[in-house]
N, C-alpha and C positions, 0 to 999 in steps of 0.2 A: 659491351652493352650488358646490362644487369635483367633485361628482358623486358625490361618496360618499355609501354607505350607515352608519346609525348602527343600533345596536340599541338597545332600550330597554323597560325591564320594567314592563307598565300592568295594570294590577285594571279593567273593566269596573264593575265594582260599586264603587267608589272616587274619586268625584268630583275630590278634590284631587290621587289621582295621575294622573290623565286633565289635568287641566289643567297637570302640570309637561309630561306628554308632550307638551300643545300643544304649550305654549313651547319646549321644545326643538326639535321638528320645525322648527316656523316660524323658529328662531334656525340652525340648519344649513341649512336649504334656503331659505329667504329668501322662499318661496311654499309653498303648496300649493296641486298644481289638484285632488287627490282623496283623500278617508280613505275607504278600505275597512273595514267592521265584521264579522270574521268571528266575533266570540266569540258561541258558541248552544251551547245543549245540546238533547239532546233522548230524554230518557227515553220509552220506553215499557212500557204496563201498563195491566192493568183498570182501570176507576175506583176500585175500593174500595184497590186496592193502593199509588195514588199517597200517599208518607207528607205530613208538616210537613216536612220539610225538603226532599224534592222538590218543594214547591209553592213554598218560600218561594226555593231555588235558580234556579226556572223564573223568578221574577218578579224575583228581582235580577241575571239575566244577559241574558236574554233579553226583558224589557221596561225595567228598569231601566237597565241598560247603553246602549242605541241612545239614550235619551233623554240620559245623560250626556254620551256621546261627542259628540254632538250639539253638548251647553252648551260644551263643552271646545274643540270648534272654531269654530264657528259665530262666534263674534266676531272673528277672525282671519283668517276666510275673506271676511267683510263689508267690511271692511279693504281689500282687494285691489282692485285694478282690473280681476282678470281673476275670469274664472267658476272655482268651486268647484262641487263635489257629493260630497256622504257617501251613501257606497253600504251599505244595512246587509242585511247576507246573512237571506233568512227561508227560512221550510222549504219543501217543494215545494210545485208552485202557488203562489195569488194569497195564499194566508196566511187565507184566509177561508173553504176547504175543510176542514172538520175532522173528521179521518178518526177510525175506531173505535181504540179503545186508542191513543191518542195523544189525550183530551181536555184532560188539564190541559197541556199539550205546546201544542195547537190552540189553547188562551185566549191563549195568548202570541205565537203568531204572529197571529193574529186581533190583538191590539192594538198589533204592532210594525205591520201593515198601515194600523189607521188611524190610528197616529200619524204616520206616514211622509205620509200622507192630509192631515194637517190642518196638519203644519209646510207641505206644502207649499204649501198656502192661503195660508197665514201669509206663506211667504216668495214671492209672486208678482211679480213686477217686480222685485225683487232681482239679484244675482250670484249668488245661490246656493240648491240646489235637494238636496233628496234623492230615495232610490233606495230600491225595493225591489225584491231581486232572488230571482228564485224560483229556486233548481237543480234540476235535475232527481237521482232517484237515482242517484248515482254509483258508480262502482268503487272502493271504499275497504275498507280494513280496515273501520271501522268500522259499514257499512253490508251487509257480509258476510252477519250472520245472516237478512238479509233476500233474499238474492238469488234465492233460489227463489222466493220468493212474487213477486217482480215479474215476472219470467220467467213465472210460472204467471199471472198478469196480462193477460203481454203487453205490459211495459213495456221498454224496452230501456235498459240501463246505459250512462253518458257513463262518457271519460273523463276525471280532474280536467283535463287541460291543456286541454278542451273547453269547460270550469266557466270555466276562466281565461279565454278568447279571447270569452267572451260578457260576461263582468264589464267586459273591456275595449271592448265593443262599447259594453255598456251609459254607460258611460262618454262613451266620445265621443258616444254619439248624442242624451245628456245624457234618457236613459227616467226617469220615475219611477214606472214600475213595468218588470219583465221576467220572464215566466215560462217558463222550458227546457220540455222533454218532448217527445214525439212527439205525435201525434193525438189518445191515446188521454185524456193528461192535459191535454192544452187543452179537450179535449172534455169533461171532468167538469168542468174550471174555469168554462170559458162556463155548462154546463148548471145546475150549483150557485147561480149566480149568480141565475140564471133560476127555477129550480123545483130546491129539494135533493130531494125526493123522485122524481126525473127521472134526477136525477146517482145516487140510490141505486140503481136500476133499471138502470141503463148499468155499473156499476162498481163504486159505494162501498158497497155490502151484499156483495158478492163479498169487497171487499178483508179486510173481517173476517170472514169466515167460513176464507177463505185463513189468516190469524193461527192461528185458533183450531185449524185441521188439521195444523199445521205444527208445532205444539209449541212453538212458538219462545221458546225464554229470553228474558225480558225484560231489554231493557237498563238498567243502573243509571243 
């Protein structure tokens, strides 16, 4: 590699062009030590409101995708003589907390977690290892209509360049799992794990009720 950057336009959902984007990467840069997955979505809505096409969205970006990207690299990285790891971005927490109005949202992070879980089973003695990296809620546009409600939580908003410097933590310190927050979200993460109905007690019954007060526009 001469140290430049390429651009390159990939579908997530589109196996054959994930695998030209391999091949190219690997033909410019001559290695890779890491693929970041940032593509997710993440509607929120009552249950009854989530349409067909929201669900069938959720399952071809946000479980479909991590598993592509995956096929797309994973031979290339095998290859190498140095360590590899795909980092695939999941939503806050361990992916296995599945908050109110965010259920069909929560099945997809729930199964990018144990997928991330059983590749890495699969690939134990290996060079190569994946990631699942939990953010915390961030300061973004996007994440906007929610910031009262974490405020009123108790949560406190990173910001993106914060998201960054841990992706890269995660990275070198080669996690296969990592989840951001303060106290308050490791603390429903541990306690969920443990007893949900514990975790609803501390936290996760508040957070929807907080939803519900707020009025809050659901996001498409």
């Amino acid at each position: 590699s001469d140290g430049s950057a390429i651009y390159v336009r990939a579908d997530v959902t589109d196996p054959a062009r994930l695998e030209k984007l391999a091949v190219t990467a690997f033909e410019h840069l001559g290695r890779i030590d890491t693929v970041v997955n940032l593509a997710g979505i993440s509607p929120r809505k009552p249950i009854e409101d989530y349409t067909l096409s929201d669900v069938d969205d959720l399952l071809a970006i946000n479980v479909k995708g991590p598993i592509f990207v995956t096929q797309a690299f994973l031979p290339g990285l095998r290859k190498q003589a140095s360590d590899g790891v795909i980092v695939h971005i999941g939503g806050a927490m361990d992916g296995r907390v599945a908050l109110p109005f965010m259920s069909a949202y929560a099945a997809t992070r729930g199964a990018l977690a144990s997928y991330v879980q059983g590749a890495n089973r699969e690939l134990e003695g290996t060079n190569v290892s994946l990631s699942f990296f939990g953010p915390a809620p961030s300061n973004t546009e996007s994440e906007s209509p929610f910031f009262d409600m974490w405020k009123k939580m108790g949560v406190d908003l990173c910001e993106p360049d914060e998201v960054a410097r841990d992706i890269l933590a995660t990275i070198r310190q080669r996690r296969k799992e990592h989840v951001m927050g303060g106290a308050l979200l490791k603390m429903m993460t541990l306690m969920n794990a443990i007893s949900p109905s514990a975790a609803d007690a501390i936290g996760l019954r508040k957070f929807g009720k907080l939803i519900n007060s707020l009025k809050i526009n659901w996001l498409p």
